[in-house]
N, C-alpha and C positions, 0 to 999 in steps of 0.2 A: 504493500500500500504506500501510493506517495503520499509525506508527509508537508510536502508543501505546494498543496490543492487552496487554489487562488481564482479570487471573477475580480474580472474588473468593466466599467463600464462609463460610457460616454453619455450626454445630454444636449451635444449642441457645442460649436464652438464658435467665438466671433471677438467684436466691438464689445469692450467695457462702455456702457453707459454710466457715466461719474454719475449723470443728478438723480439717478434710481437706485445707489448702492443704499439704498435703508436697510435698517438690520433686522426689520421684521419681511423683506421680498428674498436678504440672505438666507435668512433662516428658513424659511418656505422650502427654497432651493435644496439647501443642505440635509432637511427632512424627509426629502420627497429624496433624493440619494440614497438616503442611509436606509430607508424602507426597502429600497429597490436592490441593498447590495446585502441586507440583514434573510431576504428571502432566498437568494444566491448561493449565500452562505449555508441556508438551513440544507438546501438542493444539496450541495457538495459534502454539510457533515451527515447526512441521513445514507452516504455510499451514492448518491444522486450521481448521473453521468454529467461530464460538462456541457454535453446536447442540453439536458434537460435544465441545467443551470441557467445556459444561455437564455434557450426559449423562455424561464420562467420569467429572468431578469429584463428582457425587452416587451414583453407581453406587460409588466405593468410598467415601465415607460408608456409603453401605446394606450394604457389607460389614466396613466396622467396628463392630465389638460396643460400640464408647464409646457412640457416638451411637443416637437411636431414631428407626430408621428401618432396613428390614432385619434383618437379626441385629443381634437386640441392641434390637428390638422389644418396646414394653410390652403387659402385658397388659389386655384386654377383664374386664367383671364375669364372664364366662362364662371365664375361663381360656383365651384363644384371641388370638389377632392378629388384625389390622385394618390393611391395610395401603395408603396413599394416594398419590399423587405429582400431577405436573404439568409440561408444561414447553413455552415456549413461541418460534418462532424469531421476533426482531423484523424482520428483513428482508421478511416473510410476511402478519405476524400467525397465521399456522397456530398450531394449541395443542394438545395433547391430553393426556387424563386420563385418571387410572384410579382408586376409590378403594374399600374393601370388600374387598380380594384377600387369599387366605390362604396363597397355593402360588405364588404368583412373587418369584421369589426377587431381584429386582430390578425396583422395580414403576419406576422412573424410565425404564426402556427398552421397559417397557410403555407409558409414556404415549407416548414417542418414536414407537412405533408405531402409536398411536393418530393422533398428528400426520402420521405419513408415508402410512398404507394404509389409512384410513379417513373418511369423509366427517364424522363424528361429531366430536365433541371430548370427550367424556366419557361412560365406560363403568362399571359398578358390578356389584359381587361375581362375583357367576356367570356373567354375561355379558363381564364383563373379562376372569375366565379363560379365558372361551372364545375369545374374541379370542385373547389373549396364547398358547394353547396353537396356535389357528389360524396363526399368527405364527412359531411354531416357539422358542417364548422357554423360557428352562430354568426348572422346574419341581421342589421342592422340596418334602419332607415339613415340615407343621407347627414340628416338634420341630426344624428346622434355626435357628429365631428365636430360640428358648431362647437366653437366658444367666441364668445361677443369681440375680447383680444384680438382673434385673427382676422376677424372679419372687420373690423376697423382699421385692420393693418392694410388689408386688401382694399381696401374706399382706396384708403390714402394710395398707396401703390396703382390702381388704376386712376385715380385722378392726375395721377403725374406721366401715368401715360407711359410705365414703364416695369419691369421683372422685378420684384427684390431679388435678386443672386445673395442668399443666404451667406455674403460676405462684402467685404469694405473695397476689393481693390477690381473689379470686373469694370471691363470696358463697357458692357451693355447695361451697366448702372449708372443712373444718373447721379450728381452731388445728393448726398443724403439729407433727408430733411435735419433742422434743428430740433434740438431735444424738447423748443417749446412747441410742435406739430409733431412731435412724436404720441405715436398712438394708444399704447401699453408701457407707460414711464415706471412700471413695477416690476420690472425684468430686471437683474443681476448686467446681461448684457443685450446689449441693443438689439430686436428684434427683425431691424431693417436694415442687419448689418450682421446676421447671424447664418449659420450653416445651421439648418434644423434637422439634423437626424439623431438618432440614439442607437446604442451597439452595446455589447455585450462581447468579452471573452472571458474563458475559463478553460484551468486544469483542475483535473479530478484526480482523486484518489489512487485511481488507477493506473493514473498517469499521460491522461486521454486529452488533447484539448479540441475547444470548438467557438466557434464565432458567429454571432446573431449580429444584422443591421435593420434597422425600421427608417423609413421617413415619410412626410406629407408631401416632399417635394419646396420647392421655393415656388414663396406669392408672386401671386399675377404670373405664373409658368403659362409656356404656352398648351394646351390640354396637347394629350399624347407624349408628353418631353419626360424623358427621362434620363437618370444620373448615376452614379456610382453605385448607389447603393443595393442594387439588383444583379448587379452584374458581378459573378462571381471572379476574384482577383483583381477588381477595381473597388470596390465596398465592404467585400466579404473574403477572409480565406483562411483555412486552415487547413493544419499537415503535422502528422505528430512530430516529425522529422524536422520540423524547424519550428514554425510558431501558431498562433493563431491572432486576426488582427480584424480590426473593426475600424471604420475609418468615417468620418465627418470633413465636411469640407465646400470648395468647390467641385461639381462633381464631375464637371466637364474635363476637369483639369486633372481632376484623381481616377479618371478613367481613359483618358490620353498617357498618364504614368502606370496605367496599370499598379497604383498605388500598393492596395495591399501588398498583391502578390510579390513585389517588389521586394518586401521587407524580406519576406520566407526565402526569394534567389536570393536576394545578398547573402544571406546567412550561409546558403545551398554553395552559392558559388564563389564568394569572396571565405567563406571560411571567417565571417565577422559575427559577432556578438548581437544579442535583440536587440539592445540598447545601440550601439553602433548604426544595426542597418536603419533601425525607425528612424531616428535622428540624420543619417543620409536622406532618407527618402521624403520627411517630414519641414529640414532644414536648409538640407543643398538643394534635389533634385526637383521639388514643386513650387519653390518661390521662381526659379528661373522658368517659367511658363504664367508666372502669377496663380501660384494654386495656393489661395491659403484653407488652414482648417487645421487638426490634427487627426491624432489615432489613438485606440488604445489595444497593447498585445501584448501575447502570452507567451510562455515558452515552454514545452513539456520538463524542464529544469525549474520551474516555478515563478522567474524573472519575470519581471513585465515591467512594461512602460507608458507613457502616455502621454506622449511629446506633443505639440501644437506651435506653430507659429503663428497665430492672433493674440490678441490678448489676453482673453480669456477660454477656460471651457468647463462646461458643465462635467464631473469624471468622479470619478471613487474607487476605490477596489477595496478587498476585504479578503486574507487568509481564514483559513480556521482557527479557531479559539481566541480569535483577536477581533478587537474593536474595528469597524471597518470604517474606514477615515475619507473623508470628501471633501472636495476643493472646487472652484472658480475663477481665481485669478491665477497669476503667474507664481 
């Protein structure tokens, strides 16, 4: 039995907003982490796999309205959700995906099923449903994603007539507005300036590890657009043989670096360290295309890391028998 069985997990990475750092929107944040990494945990000491850590640990991301991903899902130019996941066991290499879904109301155990009962590894819009509905996976009105936050983030983003790119430095973003027409001024970090997805890695006891990513996508997207986070070794990847990684970000750009998988060949090919390769691929190799965001990953050795080049992110992880510890700034 490995005895250093670890999840660690992402919420978003982006823009510190200074005039919302209150210590009652901190704490919100840090609560809603430590929920997400204390259930992770229970996954891993109950013999749980790191599959099922994952899944458990991104499934209530996707049910916390902080994050986007699930409720609490940004909006499409058309007023509507777009919903994507991923998730992959490194023991396997199995992966499965799902991304374009409007009515499942947990697209991360959509993908798990993709991985488990399906030959496939990646399923899209109406045919994911149908899987997912064939699957027997719970099903949800539209209007269950709503929260009033996104949807006044999306006013503001179609009245200006342009994408929020879930980060500060993208050409198809305009000047971001000021904090006083900022829309959700109770965010840790700026919402119109954030990479919204949430991720999951873990090693188990076993010694097994695995990687779960969710997102809503970036407001005002164009319907059909999709990003890293579906696409397995751009969003998602793991291999017991080297690591497991979950990644946040720009997706266009994290999926032009084939970001994840990145981390796994350095390691495979360069013979470098987890820390080493994520910090290559996180600090050298994605600022030079303009990719910001971070990751967070694992290492069948117990290592992990969770490097970002923005200013902040939403992250935690938690060993066994220890207090699991969460952060936001730098």
């Amino acid at each position: 039995m490995n005895s250093n069985a670890v999840i660690a997990i992402h919420g978003g990475a982006g823009t510190i907003l200074r005039a919302s750092m209150s210590a009652s929107a901190e704490a919100e944040y840090h609560a809603a982490l430590h929920a997400v990494l204390s259930a992770g945990q229970r996954v891993l000491a109950e013999g749980g796999s790191a599959l099922d850590a994952v899944s458990e640990a991104v499934r209530l991301l996707e049910d916390c309205p902080l994050f986007n991903a699930g409720r609490g899902a940004v909006y499409t130019a058309a007023g509507t959700h777009e919903l994507d996941a991923a998730i992959m066991d490194g023991s396997t290499l199995e992966a499965g995906a799902i991304c374009c879904v409007k009515r499942v109301r947990n697209p991360v155990l959509a993908a798990r099923r993709v991985l488990e009962a399906s030959e496939h590894v990646l399923f899209t819009g109406e045919g994911a449903e149908a899987f997912a509905a064939a699957q027997g996976l719970e099903f949800v009105e539209p209007e269950y994603f709503h929260t009033e936050a996104r949807h006044r983030q999306w006013l503001l983003a179609r009245g200006q007539q342009r994408a929020m790119l879930d980060h500060d430095g993208a050409t198809l973003a305009a000047t971001p507005p000021s904090n006083d027409d900022n829309p959700t001024p109770h965010e840790p970090i700026d919402p119109n300036r954030k990479f919204g997805t949430v991720g999951a890695v873990a090693l188990d006891r076993h010694g097994h590890v695995a990687a779960a990513t969710s997102t809503g996508g970036v407001t005002n997207k164009q319907v059909g657009r999709v990003g890293d986070t579906p696409l397995i070794g751009a969003g998602c990847y793991a291999d017991d043989a080297t690591c497991a990684v979950s990644t946040t970000g720009s997706g266009e750009m994290f999926i032009r670096m084939v970001a994840a998988y990145d981390v796994a060949a350095q390691m495979a090919y360069r013979d470098v360290s987890l820390e080493e390769a994520a910090h290559d691929v996180v600090m050298n190799r994605l600022p030079k295309i303009d990719g910001r965001g971070g990751l967070v990953a694992v290492d069948a050795r117990g290592n992990f890391t969770l490097p970002f080049n923005t200013e902040g992110m939403y992250r935690g992880f938690a060993r066994l028998g220890e207090t699991p510890v969460t952060a936001i700034y730098r």
